[in-house]
Every structure is written in structure tokens, then in C-alpha cells.
C-alpha positions in Angstrom: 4.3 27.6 20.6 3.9 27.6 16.4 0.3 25.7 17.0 0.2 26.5 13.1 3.4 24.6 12.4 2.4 21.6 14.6 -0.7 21.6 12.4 0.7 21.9 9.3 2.7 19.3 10.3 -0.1 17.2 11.4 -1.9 17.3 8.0 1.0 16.2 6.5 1.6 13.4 8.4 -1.8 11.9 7.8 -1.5 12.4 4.1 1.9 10.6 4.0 0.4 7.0 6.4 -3.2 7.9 3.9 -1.0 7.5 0.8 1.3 4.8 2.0 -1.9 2.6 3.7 -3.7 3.1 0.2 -0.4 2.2 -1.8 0.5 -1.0 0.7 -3.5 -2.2 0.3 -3.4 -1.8 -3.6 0.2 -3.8 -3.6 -1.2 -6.4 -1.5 -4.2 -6.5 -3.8 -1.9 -7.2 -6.7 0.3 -9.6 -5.1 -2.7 -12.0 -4.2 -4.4 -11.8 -7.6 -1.1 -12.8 -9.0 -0.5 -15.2 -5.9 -4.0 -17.2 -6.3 -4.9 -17.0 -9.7 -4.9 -20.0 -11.5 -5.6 -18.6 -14.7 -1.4 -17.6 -14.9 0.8 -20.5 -14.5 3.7 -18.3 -14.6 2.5 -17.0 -11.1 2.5 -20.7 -9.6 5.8 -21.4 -11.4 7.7 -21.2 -7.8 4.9 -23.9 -6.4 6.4 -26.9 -8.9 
């Protein structure tokens, strides 16, 4: 068994769903400042 492989591996893996959770939670951040502020009309543009 290549227990350093699987680890290596491992790391990897939890860097890749740390990066995409932190990337999705900063998108979602955006799209609800953009979504609910009403100091941009443009954003409530789809609303009218």
C-alpha cells in the first residue's frame, strides 16, 4: 500500500472542496449584495 500517495492525495483533496467552499461562499456573497441592494436599480431591473 502507497499510504504516502493516499495522503498526498488526501491533502489535496481538502484543499480543492477548501478553495471551491471559500470561492462558492464569496460568489454567493456577491450575488445577494447585488440581489438585495437597493441602492443599484440596475440589479432590480429583472423585478419590473
Amino acid at each position: 500500500m502507497h499510504m504516502g500517495f493516499f495522503s498526498n492525495a488526501i491533502n489535496i483533496l481538502q484543499t480543492l472542496v477548501v478553495a471551491i467552499g471559500a470561492g462558492l461562499g464569496v460568489w454567493g456573497v456577491i450575488n445577494l449584495m447585488e440581489g438585495y441592494g437597493n441602492d443599484n436599480p440596475g440589479a432590480n431591473a429583472h423585478v419590473r
